[in-house]
N, C-alpha and C positions, 0 to 999 in steps of 0.2 A: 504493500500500500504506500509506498514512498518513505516510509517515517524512518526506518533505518533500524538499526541494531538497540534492545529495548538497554538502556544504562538503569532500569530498578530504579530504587529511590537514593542515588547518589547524591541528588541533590535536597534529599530530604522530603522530596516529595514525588510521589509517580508522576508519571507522564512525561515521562527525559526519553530521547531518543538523539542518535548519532546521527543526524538526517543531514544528508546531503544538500547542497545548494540549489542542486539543478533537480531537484526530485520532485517538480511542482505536478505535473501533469499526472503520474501515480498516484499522488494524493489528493488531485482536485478530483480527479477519474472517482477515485473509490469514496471521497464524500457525495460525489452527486449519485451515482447508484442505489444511496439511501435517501435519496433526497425525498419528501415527501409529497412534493407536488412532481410528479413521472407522470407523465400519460404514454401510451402505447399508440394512440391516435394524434396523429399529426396536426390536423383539422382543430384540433383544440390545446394546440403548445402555445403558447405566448413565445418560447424561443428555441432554437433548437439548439445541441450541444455536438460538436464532431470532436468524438474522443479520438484525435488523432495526438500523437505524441511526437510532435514538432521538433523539441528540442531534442531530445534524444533519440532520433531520427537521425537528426545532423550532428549531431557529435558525434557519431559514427565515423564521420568521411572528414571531420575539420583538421585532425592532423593524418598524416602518412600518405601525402603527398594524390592521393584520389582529384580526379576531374570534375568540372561543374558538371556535366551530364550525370555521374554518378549521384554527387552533393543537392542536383534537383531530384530525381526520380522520383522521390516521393511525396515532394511538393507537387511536380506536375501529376500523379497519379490522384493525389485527393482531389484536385483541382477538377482534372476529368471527371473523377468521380461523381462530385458533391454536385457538379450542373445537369448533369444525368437523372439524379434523384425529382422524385414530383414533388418533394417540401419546397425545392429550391425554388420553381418555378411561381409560390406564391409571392415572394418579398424581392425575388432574385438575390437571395444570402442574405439580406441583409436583418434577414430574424434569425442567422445561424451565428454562435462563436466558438471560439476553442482555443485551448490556453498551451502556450508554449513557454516553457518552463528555462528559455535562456534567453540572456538581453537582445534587443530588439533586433541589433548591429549584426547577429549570427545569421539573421536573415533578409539581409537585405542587401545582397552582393550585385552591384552597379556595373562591375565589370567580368567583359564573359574573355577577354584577349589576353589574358595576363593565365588562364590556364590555371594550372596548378598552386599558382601564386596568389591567385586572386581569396579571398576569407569566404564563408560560411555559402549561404544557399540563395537565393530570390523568393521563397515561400510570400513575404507581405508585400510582393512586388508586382505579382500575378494580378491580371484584373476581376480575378474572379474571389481572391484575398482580399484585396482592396471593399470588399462590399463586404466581408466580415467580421465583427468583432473578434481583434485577438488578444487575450490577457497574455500579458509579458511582468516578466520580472522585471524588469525596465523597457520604458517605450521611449519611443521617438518624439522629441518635444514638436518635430513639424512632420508628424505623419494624424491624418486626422481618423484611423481606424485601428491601432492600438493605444491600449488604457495597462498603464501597469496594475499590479494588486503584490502585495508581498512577498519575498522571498521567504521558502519555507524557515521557521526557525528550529531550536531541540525543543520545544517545549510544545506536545498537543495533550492539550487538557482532556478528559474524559468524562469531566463533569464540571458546574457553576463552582463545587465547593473549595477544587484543585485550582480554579483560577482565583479565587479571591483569598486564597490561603495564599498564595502565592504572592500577591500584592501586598496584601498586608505584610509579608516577609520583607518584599521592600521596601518597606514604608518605615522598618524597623534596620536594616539595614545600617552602619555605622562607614561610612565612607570618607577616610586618611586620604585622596589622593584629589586635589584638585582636578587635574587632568590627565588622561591615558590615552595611549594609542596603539592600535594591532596592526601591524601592517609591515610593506615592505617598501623599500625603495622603488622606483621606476626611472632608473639611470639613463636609458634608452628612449623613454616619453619626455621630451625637449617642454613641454609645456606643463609637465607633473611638480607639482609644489609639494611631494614626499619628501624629498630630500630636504627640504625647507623644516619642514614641519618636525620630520626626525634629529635636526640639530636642534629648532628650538623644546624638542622634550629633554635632549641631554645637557641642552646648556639649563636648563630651570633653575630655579631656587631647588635646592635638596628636598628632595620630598614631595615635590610641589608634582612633578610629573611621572607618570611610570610608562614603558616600552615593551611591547612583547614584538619583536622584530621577527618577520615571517619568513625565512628560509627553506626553500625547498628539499634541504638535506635537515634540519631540524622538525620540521613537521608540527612544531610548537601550537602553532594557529589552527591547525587539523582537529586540535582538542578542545573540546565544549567545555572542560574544567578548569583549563586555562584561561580562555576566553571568557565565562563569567565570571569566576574569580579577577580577573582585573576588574572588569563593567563593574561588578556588582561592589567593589572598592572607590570607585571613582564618583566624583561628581558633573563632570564634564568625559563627556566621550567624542575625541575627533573621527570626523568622518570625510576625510577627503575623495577627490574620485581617483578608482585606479586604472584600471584597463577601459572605464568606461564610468559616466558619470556614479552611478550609483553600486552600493556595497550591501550584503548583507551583512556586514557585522552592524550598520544601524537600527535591525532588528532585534539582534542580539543584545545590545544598547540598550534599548526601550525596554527590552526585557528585561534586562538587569536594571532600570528602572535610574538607568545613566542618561543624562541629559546631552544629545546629539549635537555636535557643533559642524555646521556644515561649510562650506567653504566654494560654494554657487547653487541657486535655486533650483535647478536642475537635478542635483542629488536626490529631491523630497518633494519639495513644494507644488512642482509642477507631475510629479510621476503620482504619486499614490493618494489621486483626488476622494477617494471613496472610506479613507484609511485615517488621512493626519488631517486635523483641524485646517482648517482655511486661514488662519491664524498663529502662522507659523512663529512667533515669538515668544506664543505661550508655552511653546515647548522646545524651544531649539536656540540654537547662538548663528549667526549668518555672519562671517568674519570671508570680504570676498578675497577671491583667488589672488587676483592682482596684487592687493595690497600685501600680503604674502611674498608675492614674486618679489614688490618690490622693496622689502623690508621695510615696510611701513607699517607693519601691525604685530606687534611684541603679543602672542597666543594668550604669555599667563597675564601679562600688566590686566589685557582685555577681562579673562576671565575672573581675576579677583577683583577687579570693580564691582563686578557684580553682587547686588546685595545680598547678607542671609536671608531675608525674607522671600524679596524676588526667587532663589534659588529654591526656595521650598516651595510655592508655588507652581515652577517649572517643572518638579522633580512631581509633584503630585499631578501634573496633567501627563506627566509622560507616563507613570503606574497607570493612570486610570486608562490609557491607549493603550494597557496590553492586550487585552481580548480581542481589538480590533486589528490586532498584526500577529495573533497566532494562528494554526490550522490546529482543530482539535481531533481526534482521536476518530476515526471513521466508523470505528467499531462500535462507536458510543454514542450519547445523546445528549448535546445540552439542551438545559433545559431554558432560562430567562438570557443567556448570554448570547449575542450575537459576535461570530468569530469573522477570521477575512474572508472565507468561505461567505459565510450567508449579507455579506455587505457586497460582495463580487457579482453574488445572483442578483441581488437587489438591484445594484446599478447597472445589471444588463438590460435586466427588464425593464429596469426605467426607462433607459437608452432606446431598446427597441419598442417600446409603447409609443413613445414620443415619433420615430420614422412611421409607424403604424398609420399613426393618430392625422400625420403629412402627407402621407403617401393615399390616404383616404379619403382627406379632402381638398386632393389632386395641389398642393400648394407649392412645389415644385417640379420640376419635369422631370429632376435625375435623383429626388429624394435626398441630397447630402446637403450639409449647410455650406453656402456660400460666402465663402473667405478663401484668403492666400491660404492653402495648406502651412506654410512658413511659422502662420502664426498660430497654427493649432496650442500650442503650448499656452497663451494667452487665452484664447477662446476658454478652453478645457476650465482654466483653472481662474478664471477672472468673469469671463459670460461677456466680453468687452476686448476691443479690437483698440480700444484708447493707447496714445504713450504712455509706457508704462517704466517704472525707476530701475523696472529690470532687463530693459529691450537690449544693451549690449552685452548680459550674459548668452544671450541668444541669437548674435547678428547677424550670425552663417551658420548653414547647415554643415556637415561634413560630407565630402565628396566621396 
């Protein structure tokens, strides 16, 4: 079911598991099979769900030197597929989705001449993708048909009583470390502000900062006990981006019930609309990239400015966001708590009620809203196409 090797009550409480990053699709699969609104009748879905598993498709072929024709096959096979089917022909997809379980970037390969060379697959490139919702662990701030929703974390509850026991735990929590950071260099990313961020943790005030530095030969970061034992020490968690704007150790973070400091809007703000508050100060630090590059912003001077109160405040909005960034336990049944699971169906539905509701009385020709895709990331996350104080974190796409 995605969740990984069961770790017992290691952490003092069940429902820990070794789950892997990329393990979204396994686990969204096996919550929706219980889902309690199934019909068998097409005629009467509000949406339809294509358990295809996207991402782990394509990590099959992303290293060991495999061709695009290879790395498409099974994007073009669902593709053919899904137009073939009689559901499709009611909305033309656009009441179908399905959730690929790796960042957006794995599938959206622009070039087909580079051969071998070129990254990942064209799955959300296909125009018959294009009409469908796709959940990603990270989306494309200027693609207007993927919505990210969480990356899995170790923690699926089993029940309301496992998540509030849990919170409360961090609410009790005693946290010595100003600020911490997991991660590793990106020596070879000309634009990566790691290097930045990993001197300003070792030059700190004593104390002030702790580093759990991610090496491929230490496997440190590998371990969920390492990894909450820092968070769950910490009162600030950085979160910079590494191979791509967004991390799941943020998840991890909120988990541990550490306060996320991001370092472009892109990380959060604009990815997981259905997840973190619209109000991203109530729970996070926004210290931008640039100012970083240019050593203009000293990480702890920022952070101990900040006041005790405000800091408890922030730390109690970020406990209260953990049910909505875990996947709970497939097997099981919450009861009053909605997880990222059932905020992901919700905002599908909304999503596709809303085309429905257009599409029925005939209000566009081609059913999509009309804007620059460019500025989907604004739409998404604003409802407003206005200048906005964050248009140059966003002022090109990437080619």
């Amino acid at each position: 079911m995605g969740m990984g090797h069961d770790l017992g009550d290691s952490f003092h409480e069940k429902g820990w598991f070794s789950t892997n990053q990329f393990s979204l699709e396994p686990l969204f699969h096996a919550r929706i099979r219980r889902y309690k609104c199934l019909t068998n009748d097409s005629s009467e879905a509000s949406a339809v769900f294509l358990p295809y598993y996207a991402g782990l498709d394509v990590g099959r072929y992303l290293w060991g030197g495999f061709n695009v024709s290879v790395r498409d096959s099974g994007a073009l096979d669902l593709a053919k597929w899904v137009k073939e089917r009689p559901e499709w022909a009611v909305m033309g997809g656009r009441d179908h989705f399905v959730v690929a379980g790796r960042i957006t970037w794995d599938f959206r390969r622009l070039d087909d001449d580079n051969g071998e060379s070129s990254w990942g697959n064209k799955l959300m490139l296909l125009p018959e993708v294009r009409n469908i919702t796709v959940l990603t662990i990270e989306s494309s701030p200027w693609s207007k048909n993927d919505i990210a929703i969480p990356y899995p974390s170790y923690f699926h509850p089993s029940n309301d009583r496992q998540v509030t026991r849990w919170q409360d735990t961090m609410r009790r929590q005693r946290r010595r470390t100003l600020f911490s950071f997991a991660g590793g260099p990106r020596p070879n990313m000309e634009e990566s502000i790691r290097g930045q961020i990993i001197r300003q943790c070792l030059g700190s005030t004593k104390g002030k900062c702790k580093l759990l530095e991610c090496k491929p030969e230490n496997k440190k970061c590998d371990n969920p006990f390492n990894l909450m034992k820092l968070f769950q020490n910490s009162i600030f968690c950085l979160e910079p981006p590494g191979d791509s704007f967004t991390r799941r150790s943020t998840f991890d973070a909120i988990l541990a019930g550490c306060i996320p400091v991001f370092f472009t809007p892109a990380s959060a703000y604009v990815q997981y609309i259905w997840n973190l508050p619209r109000n991203h100060t109530s729970y996070s630090v926004l210290i931008p990239e640039d100012d970083v590059k240019e050593n203009k912003a000293n990480i702890e001077k920022i952070l101990s400015q900040i006041s005790k109160s405000r800091v408890a405040e922030m730390r109690e909005e970020v406990i209260r966001m953990i049910p909505k960034v875990v996947y709970a336990d497939p097997r099981e049944k919450m009861e009053k708590i909605k997880d990222a699971f059932d905020l992901a169906i919700e905002g599908v539905l909304d999503k596709v009620g809303k085309v429905r509701k257009e599409m029925s009385e005939g209000k566009k020709k081609d059913w999509s809203v009309d804007f620059d895709e460019e500025n989907s990331w604004k739409y998404y996350t604003f409802g407003s196409l206005e200048k906005h104080e964050w248009d140059h974190f966003f002022r090109r796409s990437p080619n």
